[in-house]
C-alpha positions as CSV (number, residue, x, y, z in Angstrom):
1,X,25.9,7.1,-58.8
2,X,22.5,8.7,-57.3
3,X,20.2,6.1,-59.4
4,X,22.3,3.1,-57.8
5,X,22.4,4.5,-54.0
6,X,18.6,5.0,-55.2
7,X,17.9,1.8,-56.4
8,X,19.7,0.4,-53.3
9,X,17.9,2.3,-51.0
10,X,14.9,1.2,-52.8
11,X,15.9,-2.4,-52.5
12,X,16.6,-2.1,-49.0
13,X,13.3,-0.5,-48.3
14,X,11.0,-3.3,-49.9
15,X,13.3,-5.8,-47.8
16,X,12.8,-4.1,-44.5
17,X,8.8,-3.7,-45.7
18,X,8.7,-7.7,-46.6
19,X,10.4,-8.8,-43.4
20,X,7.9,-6.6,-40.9
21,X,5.0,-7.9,-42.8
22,X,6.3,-12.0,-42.7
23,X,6.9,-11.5,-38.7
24,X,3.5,-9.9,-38.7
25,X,2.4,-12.8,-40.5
26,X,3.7,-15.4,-38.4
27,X,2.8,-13.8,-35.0
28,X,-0.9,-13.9,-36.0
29,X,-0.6,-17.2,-37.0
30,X,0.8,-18.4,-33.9
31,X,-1.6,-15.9,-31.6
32,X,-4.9,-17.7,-33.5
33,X,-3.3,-21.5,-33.4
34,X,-2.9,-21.0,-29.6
35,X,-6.6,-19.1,-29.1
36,X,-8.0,-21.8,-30.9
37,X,-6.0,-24.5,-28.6
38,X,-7.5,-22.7,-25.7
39,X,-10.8,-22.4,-27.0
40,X,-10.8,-26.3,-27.9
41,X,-9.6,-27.1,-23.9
42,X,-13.1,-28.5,-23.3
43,X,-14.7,-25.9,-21.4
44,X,-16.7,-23.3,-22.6
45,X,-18.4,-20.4,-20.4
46,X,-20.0,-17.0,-20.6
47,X,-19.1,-14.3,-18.5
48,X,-19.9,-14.6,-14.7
49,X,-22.6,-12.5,-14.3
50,X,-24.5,-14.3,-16.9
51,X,-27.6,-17.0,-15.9
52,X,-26.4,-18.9,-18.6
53,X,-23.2,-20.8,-18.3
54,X,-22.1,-23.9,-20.2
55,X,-18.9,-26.9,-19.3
56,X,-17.8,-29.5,-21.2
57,X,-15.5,-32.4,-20.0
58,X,-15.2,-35.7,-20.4
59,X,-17.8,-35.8,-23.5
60,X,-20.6,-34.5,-21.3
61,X,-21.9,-30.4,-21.8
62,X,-23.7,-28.8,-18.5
63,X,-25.7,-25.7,-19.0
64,X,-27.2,-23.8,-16.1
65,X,-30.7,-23.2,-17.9
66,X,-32.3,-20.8,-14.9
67,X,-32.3,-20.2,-11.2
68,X,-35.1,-18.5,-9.1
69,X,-36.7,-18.8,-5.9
70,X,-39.5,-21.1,-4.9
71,X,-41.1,-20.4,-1.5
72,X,-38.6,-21.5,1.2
73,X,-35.8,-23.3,-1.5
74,X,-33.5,-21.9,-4.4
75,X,-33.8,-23.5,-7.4
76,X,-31.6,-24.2,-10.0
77,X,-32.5,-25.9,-13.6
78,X,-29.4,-27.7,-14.8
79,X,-29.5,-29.1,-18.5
80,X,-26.6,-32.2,-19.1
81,X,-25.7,-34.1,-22.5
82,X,-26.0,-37.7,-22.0
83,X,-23.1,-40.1,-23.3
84,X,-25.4,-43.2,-24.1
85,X,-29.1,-44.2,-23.8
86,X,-29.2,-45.3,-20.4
87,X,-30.5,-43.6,-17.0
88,X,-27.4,-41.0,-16.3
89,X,-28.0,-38.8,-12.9
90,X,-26.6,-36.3,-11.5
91,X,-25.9,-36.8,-7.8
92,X,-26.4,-39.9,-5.2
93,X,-25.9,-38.2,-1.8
94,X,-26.4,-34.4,-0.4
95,X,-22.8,-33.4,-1.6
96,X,-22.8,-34.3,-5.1
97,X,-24.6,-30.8,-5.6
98,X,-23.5,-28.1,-3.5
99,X,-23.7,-24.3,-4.0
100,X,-21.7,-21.7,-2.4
101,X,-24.2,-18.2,-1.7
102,X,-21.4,-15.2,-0.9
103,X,-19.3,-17.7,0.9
104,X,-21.4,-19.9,2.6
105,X,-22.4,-23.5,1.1
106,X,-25.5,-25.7,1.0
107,X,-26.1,-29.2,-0.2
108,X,-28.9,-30.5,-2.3
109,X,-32.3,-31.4,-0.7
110,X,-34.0,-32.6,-3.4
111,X,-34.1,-32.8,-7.4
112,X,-36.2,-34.1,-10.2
113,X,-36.8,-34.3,-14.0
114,X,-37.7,-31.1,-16.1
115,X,-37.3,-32.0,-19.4
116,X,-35.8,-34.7,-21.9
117,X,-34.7,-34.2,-25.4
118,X,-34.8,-36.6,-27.7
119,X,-32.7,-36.9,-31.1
120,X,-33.9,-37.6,-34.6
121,X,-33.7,-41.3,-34.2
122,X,-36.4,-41.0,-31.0
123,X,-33.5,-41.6,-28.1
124,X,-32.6,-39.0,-25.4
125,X,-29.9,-36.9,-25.8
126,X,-30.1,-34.3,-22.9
127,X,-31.7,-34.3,-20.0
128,X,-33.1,-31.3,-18.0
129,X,-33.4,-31.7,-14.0
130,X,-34.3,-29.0,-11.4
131,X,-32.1,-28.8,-8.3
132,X,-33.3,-27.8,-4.5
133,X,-31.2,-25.8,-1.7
134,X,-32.7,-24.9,1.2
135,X,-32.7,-21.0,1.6
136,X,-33.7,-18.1,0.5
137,X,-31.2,-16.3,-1.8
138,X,-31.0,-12.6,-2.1
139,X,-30.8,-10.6,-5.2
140,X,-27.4,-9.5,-6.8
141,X,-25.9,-12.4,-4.6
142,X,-22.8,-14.5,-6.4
143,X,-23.2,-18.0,-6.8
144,X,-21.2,-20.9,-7.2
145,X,-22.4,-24.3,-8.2
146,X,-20.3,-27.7,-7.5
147,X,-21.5,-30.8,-9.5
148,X,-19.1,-33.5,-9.0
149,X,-20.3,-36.4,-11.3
150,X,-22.7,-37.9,-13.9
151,X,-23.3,-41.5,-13.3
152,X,-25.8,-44.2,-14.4
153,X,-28.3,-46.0,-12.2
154,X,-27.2,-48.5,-10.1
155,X,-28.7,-52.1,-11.3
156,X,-30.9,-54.0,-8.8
157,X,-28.4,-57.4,-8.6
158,X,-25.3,-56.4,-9.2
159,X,-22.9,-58.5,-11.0
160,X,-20.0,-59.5,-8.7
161,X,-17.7,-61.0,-10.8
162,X,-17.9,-58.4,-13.5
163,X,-17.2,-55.9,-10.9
164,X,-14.5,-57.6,-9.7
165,X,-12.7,-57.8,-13.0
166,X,-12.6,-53.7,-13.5
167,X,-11.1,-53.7,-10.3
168,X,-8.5,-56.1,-10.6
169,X,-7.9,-55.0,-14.2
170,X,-6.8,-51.0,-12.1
171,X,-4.9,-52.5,-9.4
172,X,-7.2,-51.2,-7.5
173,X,-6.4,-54.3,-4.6
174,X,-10.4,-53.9,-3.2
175,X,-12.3,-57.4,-3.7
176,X,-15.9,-56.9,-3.1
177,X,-18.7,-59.5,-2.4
178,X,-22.5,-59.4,-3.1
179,X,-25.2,-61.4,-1.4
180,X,-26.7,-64.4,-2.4
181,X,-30.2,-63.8,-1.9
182,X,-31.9,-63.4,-5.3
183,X,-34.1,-60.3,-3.9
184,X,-31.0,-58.4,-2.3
185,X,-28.9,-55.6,-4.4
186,X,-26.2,-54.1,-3.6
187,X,-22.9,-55.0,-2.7
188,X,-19.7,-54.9,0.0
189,X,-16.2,-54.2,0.2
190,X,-14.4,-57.1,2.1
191,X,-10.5,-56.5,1.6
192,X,-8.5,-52.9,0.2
193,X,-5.4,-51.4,0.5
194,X,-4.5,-50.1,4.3
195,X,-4.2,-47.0,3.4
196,X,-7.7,-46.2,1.8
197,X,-10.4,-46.2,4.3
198,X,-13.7,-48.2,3.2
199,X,-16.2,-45.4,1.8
200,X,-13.6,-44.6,-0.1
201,X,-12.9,-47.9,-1.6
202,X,-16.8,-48.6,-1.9
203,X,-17.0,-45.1,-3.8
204,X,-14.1,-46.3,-6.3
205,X,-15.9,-49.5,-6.5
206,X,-19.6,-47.7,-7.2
207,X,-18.1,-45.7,-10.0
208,X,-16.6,-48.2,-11.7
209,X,-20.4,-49.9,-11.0
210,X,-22.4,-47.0,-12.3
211,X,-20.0,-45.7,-15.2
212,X,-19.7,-42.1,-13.4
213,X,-17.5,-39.3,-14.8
214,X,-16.5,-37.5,-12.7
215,X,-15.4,-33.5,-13.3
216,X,-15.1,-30.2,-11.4
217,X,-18.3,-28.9,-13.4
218,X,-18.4,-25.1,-11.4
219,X,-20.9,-22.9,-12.7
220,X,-20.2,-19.0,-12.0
221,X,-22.8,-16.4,-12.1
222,X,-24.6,-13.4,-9.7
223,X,-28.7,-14.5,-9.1
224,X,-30.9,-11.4,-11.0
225,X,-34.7,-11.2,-10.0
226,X,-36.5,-11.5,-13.2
């Protein structure tokens, strides 16, 4: 009788054992499968007092390569993946760059080329620019940097009915026009929906125009004299 309540208990034991270690099991599982779905969300940055932070949406990666003052103007040195071989740019009036110094916010007064990279087959893969904010920023300060697009340059003549065609393939209900004169660019919003006032619909329009992707690239880190 004592070898059988043994052997039971025995039993009983390595069921107990086997259960705890497949729950085990399947908790870890589950824990890495939803790490992993976080970690493959599309954005990827360091901590926020690091000088180095990197984003990813929309198939292009930003990387804030540097910051440091130069005479009257921050500077920051931003570092972008571009999606094809054409011109892709980074902002087209003041407040496609703006940064936030411990609360307060500036918009970009001037930018420019650092660097290009090119890929084994000679094109350019990433581009390097420097951006300009007027003031003088002071060490140990937190920073916040708002990019709002990547975008292509605008062509010289634009054509119209192309144009036209992405719109009316969204619905978008704006009908644009362009000039006739060989020599003039650009173009002009002539009709939209009531509600949307015209900036706006020329904005929709432009990025349709100059392929821009847009995405809330903010860049988090505290400014560190060298």
């Amino acid at each position: 009788m004592l070898k059988t309540n043994t052997s039971r208990l025995f039993g009983w034991t390595f069921f107990f054992l086997a259960l705890v270690a497949l729950f085990i099991f399947v908790i870890g599982n589950k824990f890495s499968a939803t790490a992993s779905n976080e970690e493959d969300g599309g954005q990827e940055q360091t901590n926020l007092d690091s000088t180095v932070t990197k984003l990813a949406f929309d198939g292009v990666t930003m990387s804030v390569a540097g910051a440091h003052q130069t005479g009257e103007y921050f500077q920051i040195d931003v570092c972008f993946s571009l999606p094809d071989d054409r011109d892709w740019l980074l902002t087209s009036r003041p407040d496609d760059a703006v940064l936030n110094v411990n609360g307060q916010t500036y918009t970009i007064t001037e930018e420019g080329v650092l660097d290009l990279k090119f890929g084994s087959n000679g094109v350019v893969t990433e581009k390097c620019q420097y951006l300009l904010f007027p003031l003088e920023v002071e060490n140990g300060s937190n920073l916040v940097l708002f990019l709002k697009k990547v975008y292509v340059s605008e062509p010289d003549k634009v054509d119209c009915p192309a144009l036209q065609k992405q719109l009316d393939e969204r619905k978008s209900e704006i009908k644009v026009s362009c000039p006739t004169e060989s020599n003039v660019g650009g173009f002009g919003v002539i009709q939209k929906p009531s509600l949307l006032d015209t900036e706006t619909a020329r904005e929709f329009a432009l990025d349709i125009l100059t392929a821009a992707r847009r995405a809330p690239w903010v860049f988090h880190f505290k400014f560190t004299q060298p």
